[in-house]
C-alpha positions as a Markdown table, in Angstrom:
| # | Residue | x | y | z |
|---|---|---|---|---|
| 1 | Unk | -2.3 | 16.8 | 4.7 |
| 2 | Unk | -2.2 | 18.6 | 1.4 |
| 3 | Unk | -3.3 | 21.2 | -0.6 |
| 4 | Unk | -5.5 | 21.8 | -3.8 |
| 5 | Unk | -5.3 | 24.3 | -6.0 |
| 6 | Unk | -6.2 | 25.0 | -9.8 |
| 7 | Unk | -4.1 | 26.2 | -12.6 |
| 8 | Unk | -4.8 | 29.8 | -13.1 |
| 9 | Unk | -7.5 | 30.4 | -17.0 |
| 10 | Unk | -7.6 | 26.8 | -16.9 |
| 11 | Unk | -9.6 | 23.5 | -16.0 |
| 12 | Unk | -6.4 | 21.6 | -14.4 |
| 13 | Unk | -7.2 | 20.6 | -10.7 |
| 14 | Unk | -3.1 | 20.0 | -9.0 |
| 15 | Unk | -2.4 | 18.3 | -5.2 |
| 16 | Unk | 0.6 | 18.6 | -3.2 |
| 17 | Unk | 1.1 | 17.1 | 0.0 |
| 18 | Unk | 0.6 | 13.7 | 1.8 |
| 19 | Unk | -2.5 | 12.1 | 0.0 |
| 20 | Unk | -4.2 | 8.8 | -1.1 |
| 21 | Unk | -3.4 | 7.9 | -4.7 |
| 22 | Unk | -4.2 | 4.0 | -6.1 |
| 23 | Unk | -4.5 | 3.6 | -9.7 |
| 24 | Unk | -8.4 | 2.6 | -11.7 |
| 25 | Unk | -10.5 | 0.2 | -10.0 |
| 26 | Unk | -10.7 | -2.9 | -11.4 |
| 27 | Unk | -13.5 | -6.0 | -12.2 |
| 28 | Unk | -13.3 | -7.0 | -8.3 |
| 29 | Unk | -13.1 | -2.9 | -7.2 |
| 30 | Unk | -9.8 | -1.8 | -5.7 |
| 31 | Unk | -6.6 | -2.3 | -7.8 |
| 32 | Unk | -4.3 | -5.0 | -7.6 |
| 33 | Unk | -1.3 | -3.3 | -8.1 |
| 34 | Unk | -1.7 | 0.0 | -6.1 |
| 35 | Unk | -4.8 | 0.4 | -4.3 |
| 36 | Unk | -5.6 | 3.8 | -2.2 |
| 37 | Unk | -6.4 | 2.8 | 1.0 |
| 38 | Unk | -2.6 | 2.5 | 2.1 |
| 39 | Unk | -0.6 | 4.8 | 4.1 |
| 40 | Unk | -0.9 | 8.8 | 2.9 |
| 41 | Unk | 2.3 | 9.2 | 0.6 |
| 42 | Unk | 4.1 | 12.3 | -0.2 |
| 43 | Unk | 3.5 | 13.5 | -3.9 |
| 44 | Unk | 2.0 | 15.9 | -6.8 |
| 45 | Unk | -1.0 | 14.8 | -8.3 |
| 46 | Unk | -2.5 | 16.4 | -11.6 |
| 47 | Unk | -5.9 | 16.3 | -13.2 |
| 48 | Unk | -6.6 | 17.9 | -16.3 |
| 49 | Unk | -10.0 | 17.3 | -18.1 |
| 50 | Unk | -9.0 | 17.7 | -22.4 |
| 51 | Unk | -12.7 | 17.2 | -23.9 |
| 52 | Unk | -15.9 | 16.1 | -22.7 |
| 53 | Unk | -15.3 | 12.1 | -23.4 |
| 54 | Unk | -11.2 | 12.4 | -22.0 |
| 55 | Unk | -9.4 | 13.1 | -18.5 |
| 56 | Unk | -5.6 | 12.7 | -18.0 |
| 57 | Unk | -4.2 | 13.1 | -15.2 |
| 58 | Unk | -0.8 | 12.4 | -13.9 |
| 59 | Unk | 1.2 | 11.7 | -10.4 |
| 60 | Unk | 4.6 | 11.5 | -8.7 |
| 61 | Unk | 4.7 | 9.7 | -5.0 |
| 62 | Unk | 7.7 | 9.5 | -2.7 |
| 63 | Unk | 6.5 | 5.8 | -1.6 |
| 64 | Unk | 9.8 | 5.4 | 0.6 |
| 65 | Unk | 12.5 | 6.6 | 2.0 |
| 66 | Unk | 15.8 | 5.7 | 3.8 |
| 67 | Unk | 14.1 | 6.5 | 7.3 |
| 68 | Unk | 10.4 | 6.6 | 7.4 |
| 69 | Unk | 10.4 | 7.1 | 11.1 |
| 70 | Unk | 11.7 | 10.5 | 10.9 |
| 71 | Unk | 9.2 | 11.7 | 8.2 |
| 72 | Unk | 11.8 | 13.7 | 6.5 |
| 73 | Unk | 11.4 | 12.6 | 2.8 |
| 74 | Unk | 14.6 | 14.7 | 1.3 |
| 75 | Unk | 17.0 | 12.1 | 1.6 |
| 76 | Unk | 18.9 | 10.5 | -1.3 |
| 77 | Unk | 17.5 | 7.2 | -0.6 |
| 78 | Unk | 14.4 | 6.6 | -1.6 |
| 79 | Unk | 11.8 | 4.9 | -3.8 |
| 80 | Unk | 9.5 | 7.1 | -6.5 |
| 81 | Unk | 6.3 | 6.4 | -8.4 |
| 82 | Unk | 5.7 | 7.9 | -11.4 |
| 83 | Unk | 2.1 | 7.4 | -13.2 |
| 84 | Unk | -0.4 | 8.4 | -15.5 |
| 85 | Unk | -3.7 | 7.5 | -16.4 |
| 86 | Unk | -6.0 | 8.2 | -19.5 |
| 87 | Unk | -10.1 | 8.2 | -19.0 |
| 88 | Unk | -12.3 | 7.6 | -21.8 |
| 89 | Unk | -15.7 | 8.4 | -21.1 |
| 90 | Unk | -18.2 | 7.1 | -24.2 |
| 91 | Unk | -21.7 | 6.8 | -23.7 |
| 92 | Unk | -22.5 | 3.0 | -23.0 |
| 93 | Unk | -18.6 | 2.3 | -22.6 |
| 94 | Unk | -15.4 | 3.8 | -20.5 |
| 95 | Unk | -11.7 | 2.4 | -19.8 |
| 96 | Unk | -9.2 | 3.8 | -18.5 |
| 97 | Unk | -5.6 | 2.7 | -19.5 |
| 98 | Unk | -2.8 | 3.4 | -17.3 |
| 99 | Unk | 1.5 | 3.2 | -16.8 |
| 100 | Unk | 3.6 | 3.6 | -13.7 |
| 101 | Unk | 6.8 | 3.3 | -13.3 |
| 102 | Unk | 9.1 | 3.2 | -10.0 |
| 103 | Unk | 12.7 | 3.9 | -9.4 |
| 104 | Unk | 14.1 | 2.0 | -6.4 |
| 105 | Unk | 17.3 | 2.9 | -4.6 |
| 106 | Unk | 19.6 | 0.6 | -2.5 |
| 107 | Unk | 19.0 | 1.6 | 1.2 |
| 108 | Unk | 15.5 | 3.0 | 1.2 |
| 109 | Unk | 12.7 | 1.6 | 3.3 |
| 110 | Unk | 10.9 | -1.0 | 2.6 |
| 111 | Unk | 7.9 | 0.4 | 5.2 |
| 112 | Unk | 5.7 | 2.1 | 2.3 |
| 113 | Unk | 5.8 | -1.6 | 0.1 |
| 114 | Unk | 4.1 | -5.0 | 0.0 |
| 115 | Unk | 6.4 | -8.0 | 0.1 |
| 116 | Unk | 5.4 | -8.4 | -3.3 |
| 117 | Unk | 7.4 | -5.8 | -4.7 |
| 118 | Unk | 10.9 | -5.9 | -3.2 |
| 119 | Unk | 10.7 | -9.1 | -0.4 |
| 120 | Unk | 11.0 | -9.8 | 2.4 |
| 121 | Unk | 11.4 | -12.3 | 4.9 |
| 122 | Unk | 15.3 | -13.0 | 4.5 |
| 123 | Unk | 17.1 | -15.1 | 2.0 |
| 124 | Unk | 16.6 | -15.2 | -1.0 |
| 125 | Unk | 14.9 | -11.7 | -0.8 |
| 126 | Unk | 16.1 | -7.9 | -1.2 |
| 127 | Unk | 15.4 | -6.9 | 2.4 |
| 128 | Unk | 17.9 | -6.4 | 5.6 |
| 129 | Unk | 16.4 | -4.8 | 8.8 |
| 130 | Unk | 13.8 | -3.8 | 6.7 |
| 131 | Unk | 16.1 | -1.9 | 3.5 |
| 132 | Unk | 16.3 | -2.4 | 0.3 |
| 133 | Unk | 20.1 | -3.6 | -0.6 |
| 134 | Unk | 20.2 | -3.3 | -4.3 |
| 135 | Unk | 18.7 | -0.6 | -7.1 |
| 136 | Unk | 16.2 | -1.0 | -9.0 |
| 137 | Unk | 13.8 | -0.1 | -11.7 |
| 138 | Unk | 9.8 | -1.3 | -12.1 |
| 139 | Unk | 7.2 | -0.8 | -14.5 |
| 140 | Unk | 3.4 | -1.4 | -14.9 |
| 141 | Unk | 1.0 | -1.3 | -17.4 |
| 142 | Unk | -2.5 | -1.7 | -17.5 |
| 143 | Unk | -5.9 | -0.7 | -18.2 |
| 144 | Unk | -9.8 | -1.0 | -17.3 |
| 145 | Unk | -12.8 | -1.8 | -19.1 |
| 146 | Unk | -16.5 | -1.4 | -18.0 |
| 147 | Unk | -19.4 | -1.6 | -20.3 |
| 148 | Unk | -23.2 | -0.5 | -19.3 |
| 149 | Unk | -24.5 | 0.1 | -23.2 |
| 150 | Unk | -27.3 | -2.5 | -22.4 |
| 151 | Unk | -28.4 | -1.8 | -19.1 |
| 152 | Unk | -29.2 | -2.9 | -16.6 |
| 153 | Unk | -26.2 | -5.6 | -17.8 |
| 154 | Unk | -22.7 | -4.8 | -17.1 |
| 155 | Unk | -19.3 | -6.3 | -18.0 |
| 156 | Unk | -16.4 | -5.1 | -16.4 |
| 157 | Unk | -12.9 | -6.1 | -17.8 |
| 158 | Unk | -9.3 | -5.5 | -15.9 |
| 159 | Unk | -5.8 | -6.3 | -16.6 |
| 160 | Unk | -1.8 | -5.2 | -15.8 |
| 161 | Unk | 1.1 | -6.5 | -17.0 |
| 162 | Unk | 4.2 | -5.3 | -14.1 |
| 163 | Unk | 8.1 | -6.3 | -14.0 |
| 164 | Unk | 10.8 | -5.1 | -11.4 |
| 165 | Unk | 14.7 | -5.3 | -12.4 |
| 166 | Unk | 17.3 | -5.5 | -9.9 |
| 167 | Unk | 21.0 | -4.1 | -11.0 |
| 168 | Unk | 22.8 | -5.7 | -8.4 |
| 169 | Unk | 24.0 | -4.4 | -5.2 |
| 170 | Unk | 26.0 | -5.1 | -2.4 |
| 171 | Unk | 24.6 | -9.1 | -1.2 |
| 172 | Unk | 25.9 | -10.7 | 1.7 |
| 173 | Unk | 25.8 | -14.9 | 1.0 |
| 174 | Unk | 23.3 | -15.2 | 3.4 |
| 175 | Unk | 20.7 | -12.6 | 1.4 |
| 176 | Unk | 21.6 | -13.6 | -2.0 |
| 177 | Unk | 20.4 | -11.4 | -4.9 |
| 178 | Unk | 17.0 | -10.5 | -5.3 |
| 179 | Unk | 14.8 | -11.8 | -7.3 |
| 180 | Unk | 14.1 | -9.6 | -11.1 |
| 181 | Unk | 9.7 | -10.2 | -11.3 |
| 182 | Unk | 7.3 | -9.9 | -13.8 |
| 183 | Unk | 3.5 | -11.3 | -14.1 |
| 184 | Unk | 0.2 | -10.4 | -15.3 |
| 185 | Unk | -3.6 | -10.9 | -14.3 |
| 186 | Unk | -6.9 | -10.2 | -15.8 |
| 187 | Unk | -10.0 | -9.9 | -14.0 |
| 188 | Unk | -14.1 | -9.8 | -15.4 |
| 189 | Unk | -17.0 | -9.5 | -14.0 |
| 190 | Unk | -20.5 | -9.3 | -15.4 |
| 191 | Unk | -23.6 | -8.7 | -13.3 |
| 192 | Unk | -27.6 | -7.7 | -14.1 |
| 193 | Unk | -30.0 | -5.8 | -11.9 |
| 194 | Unk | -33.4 | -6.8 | -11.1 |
| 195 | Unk | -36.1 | -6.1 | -8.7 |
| 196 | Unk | -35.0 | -8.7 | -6.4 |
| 197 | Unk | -31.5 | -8.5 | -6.7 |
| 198 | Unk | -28.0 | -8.1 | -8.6 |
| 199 | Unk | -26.7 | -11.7 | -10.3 |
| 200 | Unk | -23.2 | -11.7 | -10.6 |
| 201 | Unk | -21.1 | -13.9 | -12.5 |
| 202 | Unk | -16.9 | -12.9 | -12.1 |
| 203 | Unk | -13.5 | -14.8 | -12.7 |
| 204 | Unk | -9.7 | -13.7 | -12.2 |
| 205 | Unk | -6.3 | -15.2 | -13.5 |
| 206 | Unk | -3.1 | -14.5 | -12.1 |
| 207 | Unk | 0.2 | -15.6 | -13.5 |
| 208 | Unk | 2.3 | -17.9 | -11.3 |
| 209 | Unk | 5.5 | -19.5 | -10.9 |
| 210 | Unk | 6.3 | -21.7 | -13.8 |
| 211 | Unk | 8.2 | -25.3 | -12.9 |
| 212 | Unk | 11.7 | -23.7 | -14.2 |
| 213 | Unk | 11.8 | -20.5 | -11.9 |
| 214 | Unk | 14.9 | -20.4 | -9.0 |
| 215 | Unk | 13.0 | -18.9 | -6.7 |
| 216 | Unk | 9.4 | -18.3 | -5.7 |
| 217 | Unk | 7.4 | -15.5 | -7.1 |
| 218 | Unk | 9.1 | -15.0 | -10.3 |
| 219 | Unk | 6.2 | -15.0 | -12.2 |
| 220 | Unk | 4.5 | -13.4 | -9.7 |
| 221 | Unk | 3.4 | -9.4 | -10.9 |
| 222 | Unk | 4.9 | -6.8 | -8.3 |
| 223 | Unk | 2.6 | -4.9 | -6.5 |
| 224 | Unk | 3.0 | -2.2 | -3.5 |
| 225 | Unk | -0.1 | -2.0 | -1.4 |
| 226 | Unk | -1.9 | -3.5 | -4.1 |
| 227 | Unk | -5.7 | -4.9 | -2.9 |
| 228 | Unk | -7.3 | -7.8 | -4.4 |
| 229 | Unk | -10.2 | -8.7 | -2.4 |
| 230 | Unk | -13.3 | -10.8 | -4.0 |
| 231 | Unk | -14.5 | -12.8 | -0.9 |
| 232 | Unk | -14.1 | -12.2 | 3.1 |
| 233 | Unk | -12.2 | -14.9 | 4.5 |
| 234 | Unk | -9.4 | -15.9 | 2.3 |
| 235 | Unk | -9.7 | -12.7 | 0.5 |
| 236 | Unk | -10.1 | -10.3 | 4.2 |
| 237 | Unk | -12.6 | -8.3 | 4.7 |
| 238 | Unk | -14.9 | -6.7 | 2.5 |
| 239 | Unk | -16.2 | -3.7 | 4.3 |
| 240 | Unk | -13.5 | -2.3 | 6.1 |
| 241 | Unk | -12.0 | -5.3 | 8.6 |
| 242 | Unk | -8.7 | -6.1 | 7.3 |
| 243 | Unk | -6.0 | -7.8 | 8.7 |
| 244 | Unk | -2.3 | -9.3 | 7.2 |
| 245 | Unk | -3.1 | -13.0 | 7.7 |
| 246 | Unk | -5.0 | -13.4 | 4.8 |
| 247 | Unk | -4.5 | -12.9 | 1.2 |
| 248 | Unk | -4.2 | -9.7 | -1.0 |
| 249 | Unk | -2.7 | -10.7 | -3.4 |
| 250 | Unk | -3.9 | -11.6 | -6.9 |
| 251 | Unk | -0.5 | -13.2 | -8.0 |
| 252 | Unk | -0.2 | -16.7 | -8.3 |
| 253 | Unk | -4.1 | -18.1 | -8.1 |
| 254 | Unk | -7.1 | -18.3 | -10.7 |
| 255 | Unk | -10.7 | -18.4 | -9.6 |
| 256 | Unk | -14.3 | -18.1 | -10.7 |
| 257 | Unk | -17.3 | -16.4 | -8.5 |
| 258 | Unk | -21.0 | -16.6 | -8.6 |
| 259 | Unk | -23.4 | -15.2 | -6.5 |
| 260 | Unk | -25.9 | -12.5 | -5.8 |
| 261 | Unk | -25.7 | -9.2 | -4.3 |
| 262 | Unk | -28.4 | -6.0 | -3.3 |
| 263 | Unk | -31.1 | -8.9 | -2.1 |
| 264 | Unk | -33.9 | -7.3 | 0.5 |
| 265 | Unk | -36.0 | -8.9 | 1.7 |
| 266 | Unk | -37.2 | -5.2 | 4.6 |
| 267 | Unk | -36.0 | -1.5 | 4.3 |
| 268 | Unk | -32.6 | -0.9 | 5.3 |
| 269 | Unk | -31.4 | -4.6 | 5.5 |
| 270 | Unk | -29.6 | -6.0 | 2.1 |
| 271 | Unk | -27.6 | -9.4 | 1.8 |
| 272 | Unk | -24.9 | -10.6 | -0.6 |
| 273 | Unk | -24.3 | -14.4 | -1.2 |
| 274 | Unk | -21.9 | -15.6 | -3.1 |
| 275 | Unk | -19.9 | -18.7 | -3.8 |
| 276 | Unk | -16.3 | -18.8 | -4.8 |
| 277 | Unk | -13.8 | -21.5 | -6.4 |
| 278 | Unk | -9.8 | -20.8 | -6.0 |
| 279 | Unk | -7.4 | -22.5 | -7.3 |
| 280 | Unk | -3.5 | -21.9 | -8.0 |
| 281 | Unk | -1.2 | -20.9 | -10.5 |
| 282 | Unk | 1.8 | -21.6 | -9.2 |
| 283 | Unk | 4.0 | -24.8 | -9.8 |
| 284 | Unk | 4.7 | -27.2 | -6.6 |
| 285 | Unk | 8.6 | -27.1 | -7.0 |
| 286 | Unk | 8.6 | -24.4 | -4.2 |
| 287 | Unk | 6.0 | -25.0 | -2.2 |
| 288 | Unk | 7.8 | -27.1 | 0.4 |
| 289 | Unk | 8.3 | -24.0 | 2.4 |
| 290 | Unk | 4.9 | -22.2 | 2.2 |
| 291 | Unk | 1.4 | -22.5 | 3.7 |
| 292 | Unk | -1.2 | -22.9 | 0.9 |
| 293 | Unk | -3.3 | -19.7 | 1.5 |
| 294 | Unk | 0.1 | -18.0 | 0.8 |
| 295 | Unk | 1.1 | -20.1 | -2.1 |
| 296 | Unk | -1.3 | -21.7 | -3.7 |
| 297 | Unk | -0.2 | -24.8 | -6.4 |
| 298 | Unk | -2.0 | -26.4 | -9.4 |
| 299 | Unk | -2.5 | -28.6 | -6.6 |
| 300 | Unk | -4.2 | -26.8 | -4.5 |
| 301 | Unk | -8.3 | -25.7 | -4.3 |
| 302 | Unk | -10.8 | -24.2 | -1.8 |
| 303 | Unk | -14.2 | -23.2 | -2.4 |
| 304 | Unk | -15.6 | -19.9 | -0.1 |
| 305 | Unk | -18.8 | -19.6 | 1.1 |
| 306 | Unk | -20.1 | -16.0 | 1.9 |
| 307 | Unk | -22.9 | -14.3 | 3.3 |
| 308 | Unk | -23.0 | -10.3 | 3.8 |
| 309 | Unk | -25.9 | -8.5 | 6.3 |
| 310 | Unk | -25.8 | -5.1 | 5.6 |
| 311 | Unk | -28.1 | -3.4 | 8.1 |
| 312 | Unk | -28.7 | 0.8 | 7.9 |
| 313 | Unk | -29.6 | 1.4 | 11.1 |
| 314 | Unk | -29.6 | 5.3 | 11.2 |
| 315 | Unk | -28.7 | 7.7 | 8.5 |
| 316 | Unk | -24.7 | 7.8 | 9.5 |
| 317 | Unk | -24.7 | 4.2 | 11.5 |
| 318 | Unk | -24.5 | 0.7 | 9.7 |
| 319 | Unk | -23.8 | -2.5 | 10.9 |
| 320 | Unk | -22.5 | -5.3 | 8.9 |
| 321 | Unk | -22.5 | -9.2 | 9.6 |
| 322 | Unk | -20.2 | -10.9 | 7.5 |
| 323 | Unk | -20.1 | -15.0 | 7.4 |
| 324 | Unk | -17.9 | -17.4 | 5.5 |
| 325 | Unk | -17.2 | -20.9 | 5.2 |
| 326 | Unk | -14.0 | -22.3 | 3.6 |
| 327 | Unk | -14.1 | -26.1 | 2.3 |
| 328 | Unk | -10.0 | -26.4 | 1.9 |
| 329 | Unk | -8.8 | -29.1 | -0.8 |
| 330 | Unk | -5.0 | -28.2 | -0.2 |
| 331 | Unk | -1.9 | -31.2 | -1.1 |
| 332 | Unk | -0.3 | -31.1 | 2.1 |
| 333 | Unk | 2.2 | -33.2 | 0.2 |
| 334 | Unk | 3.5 | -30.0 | -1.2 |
| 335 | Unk | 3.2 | -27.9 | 1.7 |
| 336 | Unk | 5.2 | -30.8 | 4.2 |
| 337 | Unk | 7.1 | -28.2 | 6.1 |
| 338 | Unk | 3.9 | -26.2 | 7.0 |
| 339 | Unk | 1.2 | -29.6 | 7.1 |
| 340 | Unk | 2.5 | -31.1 | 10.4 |
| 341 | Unk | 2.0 | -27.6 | 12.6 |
| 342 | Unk | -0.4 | -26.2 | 10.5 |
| 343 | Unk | -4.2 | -28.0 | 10.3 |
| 344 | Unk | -4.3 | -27.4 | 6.3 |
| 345 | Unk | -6.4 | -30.1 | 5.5 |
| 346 | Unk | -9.4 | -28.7 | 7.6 |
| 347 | Unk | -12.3 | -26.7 | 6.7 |
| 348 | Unk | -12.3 | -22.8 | 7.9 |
| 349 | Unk | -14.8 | -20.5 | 8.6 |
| 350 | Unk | -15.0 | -16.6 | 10.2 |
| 351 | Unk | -17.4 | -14.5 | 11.3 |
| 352 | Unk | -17.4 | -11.0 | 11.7 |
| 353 | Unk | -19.6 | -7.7 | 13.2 |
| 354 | Unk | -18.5 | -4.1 | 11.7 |
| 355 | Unk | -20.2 | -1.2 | 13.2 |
| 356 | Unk | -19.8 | 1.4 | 10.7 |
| 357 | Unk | -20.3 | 5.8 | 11.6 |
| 358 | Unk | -20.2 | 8.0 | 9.1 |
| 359 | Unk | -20.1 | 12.0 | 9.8 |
C-alpha cells in the first residue's frame, strides 16, 4: 500500500508507503543481502534519472519495530535502513554500486530480519522472545557488474562487503553478548546463447568462520531477508516454492555451477539442467552443534543435480516440474551432535509441481 508521485518540473519518481525494496540483482539474480521479495516494509523510496548513462536513487525502510503485531511503526524502538544506489548504464557494460546502512535499537523486533543479522536461537545470540537486547549499527557495501559488449556472451560480476557492531546492552548470563559480524562474497556468472540453448558456467565465494572466531558466524556477512538461491534443493526453490528448511544464505560456503538453461526441444516446453558443487568456508571448531546444510565446513561437500520443466500451458498458466538429486559428502565427525538423529551421510533428493497464474 503506497503511493507514487513525481517531483513537480522534474524527472524524480518518489514512493511512500509499505512497498517492496531489495538492493541490485546479483550473478545468481536476487541479492544476498536484501532481496525484495520479503515482507512489504514501511519507507520513502526516490528515483531520480541525472543523464542518459546514470540513475540514483535513494531509500529509507522502517524494517522493525518494537511491536510488529500492532502495525503501528511510530514507536521509539525500532530498526531503520538507509540506502542508495548508483546505475551506470554504458553501451555493452552497466554496474550498479550500492551502500546501506542500518541503525538498530535495543528492544525492537526481530520479525522483519534473517537470523543472519541480529540471531537468534538463544545463547550466544542478540534475541529474547524475539527482541533485540542491545544497539546497534550495520553497514553494507557493494556493487554489480554485467557485461553484454560481445553478445550473445555475458559475464555477470557481484560482490558486498557488510559488518554489524553491537554497543552493548543489557545481557542476562544466559544470552551473553551478541556477536559484532562482518564478511564478504563475490559471485560470477558467464553464459552464451545459441539456437539450442544457453551454456552457463557460474561460481560464488562466501567468507566463513575462521579457526580463531568465539562464536559461529563471525565471519559470516549480515544479511536481512537476503536471497541467495543457485539450485532447488539445497538452495529452495527456484520458481516461487520456498520454504525455511533449506539454505539462503550465501555466508559461509563456496561453489562452482555448470549447466545449461532455455533448451526446447517443442513450443512452450523449455528445460534447465544444471550441475552444482558446494563446499564450505567455515572452520570445524564450531560445528559440533550444527547440521551441515546449515553450516557447512572445509570438510564438508555435496554435489546438486537439477532438472527444470517449464511448460506454458496457456497465455497466463505455467507449470513447472522441478527435480533434484543431492550426492552429500558431509564429516559427520564434525557435526556429532546432529549425525546420530539426523541421516547426514545419505544422498537427498526433491521433487516438486508449481502451477503458476498470472493475471
Amino acid at each position: 500500500m503506497y503511493v507514487d508521485w513525481i517531483i513537480p518540473q522534474t524527472a524524480v519518481k518518489v514512493r511512500m508507503g509499505r512497498q517492496l525494496v531489495g538492493l541490485p540483482q546479483d550473478a545468481f539474480a536476487k541479492n544476498a543481502v536484501m532481496h525484495p521479495g520479503w515482507q512489504g516494509r514501511d519507507g520513502i523510496t526516490v528515483a531520480a534519472p541525472v543523464t542518459d548513462w546514470l540513475d540514483v536513487s535513494a531509500f529509507w525502510l522502517r524494517g522493525g519495530y518494537e511491536s510488529m503485531n500492532s502495525n503501528d511503526t511510530d514507536q521509539s524502538k525500532k530498526t531503520d535502513f538507509f540506502g542508495a544506489v548508483t546505475n551506470f548504464k554504458f553501451d555493452g557494460f552497466s554496474f550498479s554500486p550500492y551502500v546501506m546502512y542500518a541503525s538498530v535499537d535495543k528492544g525492537s523486533s526481530l520479525d522483519g530480519s534473517t537470523d543472519q543479522l541480529y540471531g537468534t536461537g538463544g545463547y550466544p545470540y542478540a534475541s529474547t522472545l524475539g527482541m533485540i537486547r542491545g544497539d546497534g549499527n550495520a553497514f553494507w557495501a557493494g556493487s554489480n557488474f554485467v557485461m553484454s559488449y560481445f553478445d550473445p556472451f555475458v559475464l555477470k560480476i557481484s560482490g558486498a562487503y557488510g559488518m554489524i557492531a553491537y554497543d552493548g546492552g543489557d545481557f542476562g548470563a544466559d544470552v551473553g553478548n551478541p556477536q559484532d559480524r562482518n564478511g564478504w562474497y563475490v559471485q560470477a556468472k558467464a553464459s552464451y546463447k545459441t539456437a539450442y540453448g544457453t551454456p552457463i558456467l557460474g561460481g560464488w565465494y562466501g567468507s566463513g568462520d575462521s579457526s580463531s572466531v568465539k562464536y559461529a558466524r563471525q565471519n559470516w556477512i549480515p544479511t536481512n531477508a537476503g536471497r541467495f538461491h543457485p539450485t532447488t534443493a539445497l538452495g529452495s526453490g527456484e520458481f516461487g516454492l520456498y520454504d525455511t528448511n533449506t539454505r539462503h544464505n550465501i555466508a559461509g560456503t563456496w561453489g562452482v555451477q555448470a549447466g545449461i538453461e532455455d533448451v526446447s526441444f517443442m513450443e512452450d516446453l523449455s528445460h534447465k539442467f544444471t550441475v552444482t558443487l558446494w563446499k564450505g568456508t567455515n572452520s570445524d571448531k564450531l560445528s559440533g552443534n550444527y547440521e551441515a546444510i546449515e553450516y557447512m565446513t572445509t570438510s564438508d561437500a555435496a554435489v546438486e543435480f537439477n532438472l527444470a520443466n517449464t511448460y506454458k500451458i496457456y497465455k497466463n498458466l505455467t507449470a513447472v516440474l522441478e527435480l533434484a538429486y543431492i550426492i552429500n559428502d558431509f564429516d559427520k565427525s564434525d557435526h556429532h551432535a546432529y549425525a546420530a538423529s539426523h541421516e547426514m551421510d545419505k544422498d537427498g533428493w526433491s521433487a516438486s509441481l508449481l502451477l503458476l497464474y498470472k493475471f
